[in-house]
C-alpha positions in Angstrom: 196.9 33.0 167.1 196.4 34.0 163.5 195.5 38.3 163.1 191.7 37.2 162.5 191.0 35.2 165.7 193.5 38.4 167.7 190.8 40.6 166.2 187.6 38.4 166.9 188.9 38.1 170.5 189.5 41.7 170.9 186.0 42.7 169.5 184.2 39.9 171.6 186.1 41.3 174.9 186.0 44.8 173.8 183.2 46.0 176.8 184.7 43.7 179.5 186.4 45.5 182.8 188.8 44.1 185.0 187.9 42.8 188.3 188.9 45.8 190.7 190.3 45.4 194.2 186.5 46.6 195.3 185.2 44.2 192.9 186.8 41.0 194.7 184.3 37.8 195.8 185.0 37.0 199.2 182.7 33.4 200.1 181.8 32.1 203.4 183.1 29.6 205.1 179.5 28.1 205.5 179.5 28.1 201.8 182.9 26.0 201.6 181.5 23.5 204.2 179.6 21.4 201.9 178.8 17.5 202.3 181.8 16.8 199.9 184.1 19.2 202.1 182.7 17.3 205.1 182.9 13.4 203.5 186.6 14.6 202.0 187.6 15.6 205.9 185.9 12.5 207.9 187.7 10.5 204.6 191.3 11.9 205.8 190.5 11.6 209.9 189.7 7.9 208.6 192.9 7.0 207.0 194.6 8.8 209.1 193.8 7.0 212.1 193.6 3.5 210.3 197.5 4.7 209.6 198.4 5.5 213.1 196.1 2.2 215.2 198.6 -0.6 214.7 196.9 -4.3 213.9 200.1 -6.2 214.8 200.2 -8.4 217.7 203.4 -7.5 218.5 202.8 -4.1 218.9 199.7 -4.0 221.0 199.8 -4.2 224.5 198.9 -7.1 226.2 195.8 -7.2 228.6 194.5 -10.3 230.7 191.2 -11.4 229.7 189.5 -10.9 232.9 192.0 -7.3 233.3 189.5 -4.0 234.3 190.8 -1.4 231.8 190.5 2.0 232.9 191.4 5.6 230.8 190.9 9.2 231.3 192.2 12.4 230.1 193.3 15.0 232.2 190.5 17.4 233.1 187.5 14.9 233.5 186.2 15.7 236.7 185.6 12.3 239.2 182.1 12.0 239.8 182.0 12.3 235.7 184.2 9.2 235.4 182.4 7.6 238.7 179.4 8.3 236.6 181.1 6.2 233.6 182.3 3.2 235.4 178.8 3.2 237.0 176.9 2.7 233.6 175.2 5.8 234.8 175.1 7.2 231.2 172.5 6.6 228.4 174.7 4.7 225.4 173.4 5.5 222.0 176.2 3.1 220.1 176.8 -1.0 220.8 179.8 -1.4 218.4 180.1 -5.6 219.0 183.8 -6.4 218.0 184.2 -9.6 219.2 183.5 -11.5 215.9 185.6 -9.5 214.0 189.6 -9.9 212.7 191.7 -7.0 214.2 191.5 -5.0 210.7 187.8 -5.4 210.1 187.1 -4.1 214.0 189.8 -1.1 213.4 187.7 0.4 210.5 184.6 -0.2 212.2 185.5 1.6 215.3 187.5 4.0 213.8 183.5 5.0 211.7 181.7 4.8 214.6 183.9 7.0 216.8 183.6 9.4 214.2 180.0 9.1 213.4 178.9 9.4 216.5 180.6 12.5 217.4 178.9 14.0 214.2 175.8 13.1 216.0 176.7 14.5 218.9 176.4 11.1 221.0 178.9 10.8 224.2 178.4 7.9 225.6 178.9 4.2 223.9 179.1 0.6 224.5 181.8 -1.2 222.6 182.3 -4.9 223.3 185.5 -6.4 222.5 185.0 -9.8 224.5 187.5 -11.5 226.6 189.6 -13.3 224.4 190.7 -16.1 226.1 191.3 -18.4 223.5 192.9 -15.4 221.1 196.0 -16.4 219.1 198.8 -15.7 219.2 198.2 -14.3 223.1 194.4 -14.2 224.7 192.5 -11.0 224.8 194.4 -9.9 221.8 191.4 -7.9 220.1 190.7 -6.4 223.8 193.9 -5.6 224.1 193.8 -4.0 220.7 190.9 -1.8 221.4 192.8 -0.6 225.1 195.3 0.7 222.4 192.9 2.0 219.7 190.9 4.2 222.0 193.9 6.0 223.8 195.0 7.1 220.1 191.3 8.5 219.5 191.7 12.5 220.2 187.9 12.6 220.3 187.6 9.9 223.7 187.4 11.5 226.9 187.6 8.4 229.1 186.6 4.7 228.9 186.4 1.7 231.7 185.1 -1.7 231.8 181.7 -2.3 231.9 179.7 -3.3 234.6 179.1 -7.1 234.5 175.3 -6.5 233.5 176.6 -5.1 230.5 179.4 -7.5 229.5 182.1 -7.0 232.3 185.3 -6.9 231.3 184.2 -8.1 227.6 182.8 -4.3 227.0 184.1 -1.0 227.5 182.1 2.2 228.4 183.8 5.4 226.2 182.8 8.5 226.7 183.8 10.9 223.6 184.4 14.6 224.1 181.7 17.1 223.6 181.3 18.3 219.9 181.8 21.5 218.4 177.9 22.1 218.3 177.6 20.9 221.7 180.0 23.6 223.5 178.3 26.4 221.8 174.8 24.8 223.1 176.6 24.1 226.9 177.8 28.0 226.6 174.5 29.1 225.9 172.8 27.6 228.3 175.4 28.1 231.3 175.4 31.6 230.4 171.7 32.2 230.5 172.0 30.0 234.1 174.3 32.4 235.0 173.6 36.8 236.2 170.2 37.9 238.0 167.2 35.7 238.6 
């Protein structure tokens, strides 16, 4: 810097104070949560799940076509899983992945898991098919899905549907409540709860 642009700077900055300790801009996290905060994180829980759900044959565990496939975490109660295997709940998603190759059907599933936790949905249908003429083994993309879903931190549970709503070519899943929805299942058990 040459003595004429020092003293130009100098006179231009001449009335401005430093930032004090009181003086410090604290922002919310509401204000941080934005829709490009939000697309960047459901972007990495994406890849990140694409990275970890394994489309190799050789890697998946094989199921018989006509096999009932049956999951649940610990902590679902029984007549909640009864409920599942029952069809008892209302399904907001059909993901159909029978027509799909094993990447395509990874990616779709891996969006609709995570879209429809974001709209609070618990409950959906996913049909996988039976597979019995699959190469290199039958029931490979059922088989896949078995796999895929037990990876998924946000499903609960799944079984077989029953055979009004495609047997054991369709799984029920059940995802975990939301953030949003705990804080709305805490209000309302608390104001349930006390003097009537």
């Amino acid at each position: 810097m040459s003595v004429d642009d020092t003293a130009l700077f100098l006179a231009e900055m001449g009335d401005v104070k430093p930032l004090t300790t009181n003086d410090k801009v604290f922002v919310s996290s509401q204000q941080l949560d934005t829709d490009a905060h939000r697309a960047r994180r459901k972007a990495a829980m994406q890849n990140e799940y694409l990275a970890k759900l394994p489309i190799e044959p050789r890697l998946l565990t094989p199921i018989t076509p006509d096999e009932i496939m049956s999951y649940k975490r610990n902590g679902v109660q029984e007549e909640v899983f009864r409920h599942l295997r029952l069809g008892k709940y209302k399904k907001q998603t059909v993901l159909d992945l029978h027509a799909y190759r094993l990447s395509q059907a990874r990616e779709l599933l891996v969006e609709t898991i995570i879209q429809a936790q974001e709209r609070g949905e618990r409950n959906l249908l996913i049909i996988h098919g039976k597979g019995v003429n699959n190469k290199p083994y039958p029931a490979l993309m059922k088989s896949a899905v078995n796999d895929w879903l037990m990876q998924f931190e946000q499903v609960q549970a799944f079984h077989s549907a029953t055979r009004e709503q495609g047997g054991t070519g369709a799984l029920f899943v059940m995802l975990v409540k939301s953030d949003e929805q705990r804080i709305v299942s805490g209000e309302t058990n608390r104001k349930g709860s006390g003097f009537r």
